[in-house]
C-alpha positions in Angstrom: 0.0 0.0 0.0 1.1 3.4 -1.0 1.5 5.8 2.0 -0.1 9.2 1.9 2.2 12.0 1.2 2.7 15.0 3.5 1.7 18.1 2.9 5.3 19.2 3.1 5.7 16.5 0.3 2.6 18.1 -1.7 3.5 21.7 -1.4 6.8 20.7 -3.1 5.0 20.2 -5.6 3.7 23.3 -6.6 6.2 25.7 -4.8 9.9 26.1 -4.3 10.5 25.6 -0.2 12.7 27.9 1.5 13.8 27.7 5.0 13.4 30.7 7.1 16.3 30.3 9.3 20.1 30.5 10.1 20.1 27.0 12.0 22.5 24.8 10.4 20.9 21.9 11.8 17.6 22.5 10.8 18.5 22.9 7.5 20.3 19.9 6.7 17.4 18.4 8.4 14.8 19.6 6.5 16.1 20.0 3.3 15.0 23.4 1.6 15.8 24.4 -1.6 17.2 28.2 -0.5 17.4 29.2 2.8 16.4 32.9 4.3 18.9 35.0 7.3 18.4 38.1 8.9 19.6 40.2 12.0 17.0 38.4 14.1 18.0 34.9 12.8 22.0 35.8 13.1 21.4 36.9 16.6 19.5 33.6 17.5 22.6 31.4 16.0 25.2 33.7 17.4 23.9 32.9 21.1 24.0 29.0 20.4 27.4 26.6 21.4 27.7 25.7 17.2 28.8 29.0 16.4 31.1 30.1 18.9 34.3 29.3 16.5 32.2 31.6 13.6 32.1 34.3 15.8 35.5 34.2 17.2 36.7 33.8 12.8 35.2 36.5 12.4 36.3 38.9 14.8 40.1 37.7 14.1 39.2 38.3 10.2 37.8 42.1 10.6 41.1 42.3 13.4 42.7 45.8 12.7 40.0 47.3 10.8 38.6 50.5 11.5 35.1 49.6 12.6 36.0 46.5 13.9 32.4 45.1 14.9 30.7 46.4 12.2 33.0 44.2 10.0 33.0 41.4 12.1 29.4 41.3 12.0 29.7 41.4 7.9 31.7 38.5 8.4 30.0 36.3 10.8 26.8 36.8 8.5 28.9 35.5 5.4 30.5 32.7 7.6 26.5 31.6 8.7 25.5 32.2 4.7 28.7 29.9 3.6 28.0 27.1 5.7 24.3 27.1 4.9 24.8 27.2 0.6 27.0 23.8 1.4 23.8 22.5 2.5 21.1 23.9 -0.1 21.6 23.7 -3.8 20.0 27.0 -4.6 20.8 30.6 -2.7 21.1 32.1 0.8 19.4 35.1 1.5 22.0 37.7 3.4 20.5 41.1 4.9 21.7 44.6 4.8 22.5 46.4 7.9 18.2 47.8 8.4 20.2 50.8 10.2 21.0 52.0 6.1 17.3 51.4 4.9 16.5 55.3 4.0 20.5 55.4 2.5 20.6 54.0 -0.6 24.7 54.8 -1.4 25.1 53.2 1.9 22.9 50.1 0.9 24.9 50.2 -2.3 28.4 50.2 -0.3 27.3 47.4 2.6 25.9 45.4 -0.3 28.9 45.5 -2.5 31.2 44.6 0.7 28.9 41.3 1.7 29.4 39.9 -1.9 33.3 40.7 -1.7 33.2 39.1 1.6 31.4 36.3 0.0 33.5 35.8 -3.3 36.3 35.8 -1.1 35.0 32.9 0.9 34.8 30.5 -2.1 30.8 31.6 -2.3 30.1 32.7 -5.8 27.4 35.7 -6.1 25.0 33.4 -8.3 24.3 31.7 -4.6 24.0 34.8 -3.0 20.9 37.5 -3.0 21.5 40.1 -0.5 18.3 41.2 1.3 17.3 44.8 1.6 14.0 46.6 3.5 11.6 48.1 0.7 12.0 51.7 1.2 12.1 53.8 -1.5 15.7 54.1 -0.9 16.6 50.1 -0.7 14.5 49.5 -3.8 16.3 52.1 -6.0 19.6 50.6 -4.6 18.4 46.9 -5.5 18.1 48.3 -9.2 21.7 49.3 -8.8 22.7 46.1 -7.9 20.6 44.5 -10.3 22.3 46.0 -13.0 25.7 45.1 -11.3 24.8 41.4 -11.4 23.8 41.3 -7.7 20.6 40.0 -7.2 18.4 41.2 -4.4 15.7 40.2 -2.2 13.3 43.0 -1.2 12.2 42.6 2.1 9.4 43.9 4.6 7.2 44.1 2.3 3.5 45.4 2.9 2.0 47.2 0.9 1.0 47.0 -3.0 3.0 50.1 -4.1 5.9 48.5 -2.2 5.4 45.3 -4.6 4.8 47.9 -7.9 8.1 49.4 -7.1 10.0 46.5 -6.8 8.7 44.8 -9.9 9.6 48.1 -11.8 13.2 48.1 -10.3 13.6 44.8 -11.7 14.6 43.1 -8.6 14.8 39.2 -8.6 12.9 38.7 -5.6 10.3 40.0 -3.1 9.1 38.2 0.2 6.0 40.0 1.2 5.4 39.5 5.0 1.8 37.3 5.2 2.0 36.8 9.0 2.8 40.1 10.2 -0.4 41.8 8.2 -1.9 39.4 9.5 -1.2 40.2 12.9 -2.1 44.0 12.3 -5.6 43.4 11.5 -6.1 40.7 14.0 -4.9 43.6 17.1 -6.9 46.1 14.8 -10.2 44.8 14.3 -9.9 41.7 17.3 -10.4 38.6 14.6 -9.0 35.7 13.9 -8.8 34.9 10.3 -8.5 31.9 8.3 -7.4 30.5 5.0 -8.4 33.1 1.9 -9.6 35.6 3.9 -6.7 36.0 5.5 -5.4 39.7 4.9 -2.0 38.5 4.7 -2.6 36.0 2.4 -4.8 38.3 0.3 -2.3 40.6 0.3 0.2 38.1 -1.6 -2.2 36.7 -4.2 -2.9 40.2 -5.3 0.7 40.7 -5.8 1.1 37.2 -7.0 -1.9 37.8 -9.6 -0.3 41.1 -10.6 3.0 40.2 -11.8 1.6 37.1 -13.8 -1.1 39.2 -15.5 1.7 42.1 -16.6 4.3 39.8 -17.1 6.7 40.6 -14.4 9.9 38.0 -13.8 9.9 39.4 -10.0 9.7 36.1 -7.9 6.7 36.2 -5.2 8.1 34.4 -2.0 5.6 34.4 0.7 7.0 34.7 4.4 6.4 35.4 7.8 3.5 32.6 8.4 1.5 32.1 11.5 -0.2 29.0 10.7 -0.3 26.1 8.4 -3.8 27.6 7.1 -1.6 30.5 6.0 0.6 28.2 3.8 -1.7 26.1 2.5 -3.6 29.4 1.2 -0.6 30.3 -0.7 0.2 26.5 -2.7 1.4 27.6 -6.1 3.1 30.9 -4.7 6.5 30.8 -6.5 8.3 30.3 -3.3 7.4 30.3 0.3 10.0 30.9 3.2 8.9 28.8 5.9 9.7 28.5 9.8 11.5 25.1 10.8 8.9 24.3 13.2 6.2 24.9 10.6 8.2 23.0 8.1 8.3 20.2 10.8 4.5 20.1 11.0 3.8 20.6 7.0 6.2 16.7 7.2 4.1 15.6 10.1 0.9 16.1 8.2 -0.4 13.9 5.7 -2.5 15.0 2.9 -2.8 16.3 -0.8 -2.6 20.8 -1.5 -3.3 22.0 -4.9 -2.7 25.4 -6.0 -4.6 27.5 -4.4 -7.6 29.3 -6.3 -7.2 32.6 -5.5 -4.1 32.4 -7.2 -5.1 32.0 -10.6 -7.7 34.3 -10.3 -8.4 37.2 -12.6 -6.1 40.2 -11.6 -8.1 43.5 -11.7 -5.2 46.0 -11.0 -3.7 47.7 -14.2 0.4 48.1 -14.5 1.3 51.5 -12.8 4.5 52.6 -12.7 5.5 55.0 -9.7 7.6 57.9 -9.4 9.1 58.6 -6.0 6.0 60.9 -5.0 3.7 58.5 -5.6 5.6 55.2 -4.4 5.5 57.7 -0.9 1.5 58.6 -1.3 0.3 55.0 -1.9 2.2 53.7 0.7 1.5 56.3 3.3 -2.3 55.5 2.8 -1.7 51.8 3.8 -1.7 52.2 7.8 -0.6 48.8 8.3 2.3 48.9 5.6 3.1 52.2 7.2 3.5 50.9 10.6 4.7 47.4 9.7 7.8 48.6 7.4 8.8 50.8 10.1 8.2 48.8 12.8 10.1 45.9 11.3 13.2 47.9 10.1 13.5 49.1 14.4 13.6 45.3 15.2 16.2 44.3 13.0 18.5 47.6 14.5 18.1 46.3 17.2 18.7 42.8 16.8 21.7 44.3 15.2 22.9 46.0 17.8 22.8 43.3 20.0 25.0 41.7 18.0 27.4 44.0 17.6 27.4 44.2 21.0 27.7 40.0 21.5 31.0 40.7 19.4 31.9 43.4 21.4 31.8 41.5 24.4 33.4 38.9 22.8 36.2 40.6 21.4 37.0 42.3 25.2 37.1 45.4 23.5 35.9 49.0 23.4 35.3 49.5 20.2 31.9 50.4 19.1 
């Protein structure tokens, strides 16, 4: 008798899986295709046994520079991203310092440095796509890098304009945040919500919808998920960045997912392209996106700044 699949097996099927983590461990576990980072996640795997010998490479490596900590952290994120492409056959997702997100030179710089940092490491760029916050600023700087060959992966991503802009910039990738919106509206109007009428999941198949309808070779990569309802809303979503622990239960569940419907349905937004005023307008209207972006670029300063400071203490030095 053949055994059911799992829905982890199912959802293979119809989407490329991505692990949203830095956990070495959990990756060569699980298996993913690409795997995601960011402050939050490098923090988390700085604190843990494994990766004392990355952190203490790293600080030796940025050893006599003049922002010592700031380059250590540079390299520590490359040392996590290296060891994680030996375990996936596609990319790593690296982020930019989310203290640059409203400097797009800077975003430029940073950028440039992590893929030096990785080329030097053995890690060829076409494994790399460096994650930036989708400001106005970071999504002009992806185009940049874009044309440079470095491809990007436009992150905290709310609102529709946020999504127009990056799909006019050409970026390679976009993860719109489906758990966080949904946790706005949930505080905001004190409902639970489930499956389709999810707004975070809403919020991606309109997206989703709109690049296939105007032809956009943008990738849609769902992330930030609550639930497994959440997920399973989004089957057929060109990629999905998914939590270890939810990956664990998508493998513990058996069961058939198809694409999901809403998918495939008819788009009913026409192509607009946005000038700087009006990327700024559309987004301001969108309270949540407003609040989200901002909200989500604070975290991840501090998250860096913890580690930093983790080095710091580390390193038995002063240096800031």
């Amino acid at each position: 008798m053949t055994s059911t699949p799992s829905k982890l097996d199912s959802l293979r099927q119809h989407t490329l899986i991505v692990a949203d983590t830095g956990d070495i461990d959990a990756i060569r576990t699980l298996q993913p295709v690409d795997a995601t980072t960011n402050p939050s996640l490098l923090l988390k795997a700085a604190q843990q046994p494994e990766y004392v010998h990355l952190l203490d490479q790293a600080l030796e490596q940025a050893s006599g520079s003049y922002q010592q900590i700031e380059e250590a952290c540079d390299h520590f994120a490359v040392a996590v991203g290296r060891e994680i492409v030996q375990l996936v056959p596609g990319r790593v997702s690296t982020e930019v310092d989310a203290r640059l997100s409203f400097d797009r030179q800077a975003t430029l710089d940073k950028a440039q440095r992590l893929i030096e940092l990785y080329e030097a490491a053995g890690v060829t760029r076409d494994r790399v796509l460096i994650k930036i916050a989708a400001t106005w600023e970071g999504i002009q700087a992806a185009a940049e890098l874009e044309r440079r060959g470095i491809q990007c992966n436009l992150t905290l991503l709310f609102s529709f304009a946020q999504a127009q802009a990056c799909a006019d910039a050409g970026v390679f990738l976009i993860s719109p945040f489906v758990g966080r919106i949904y946790d706005w509206y949930k505080a905001q109007e004190g409902r639970d919500y489930q499956g389709a009428d999810d707004p975070g999941v809403q919020s991606v198949s309109r997206i989703f919808r709109y690049y296939k309808q105007h032809m956009y070779a943008t990738v849609v990569m769902g992330a930030s998920f609550r639930n497994l309802g959440q997920i399973e809303a989004l089957c057929g979503c060109d990629r999905l960045t998914i939590s270890p622990a939810l990956l664990q239960q998508l493998a513990a569940e058996p069961g058939p997912l198809a694409p999901a419907a809403q998918l495939s349905a008819q788009c009913d937004d026409s192509r607009q392209v946005l000038d700087e005023a009006a990327f700024r307008w559309a987004h301001n209207e969108d309270a949540m996106a407003t609040e989200k972006l901002a909200e989500g670029i604070r975290a991840f300063a501090v998250d860096q700044r913890r580690l930093e400071q983790l080095l710091k203490e580390r390193a038995g030095s002063a240096v800031v």
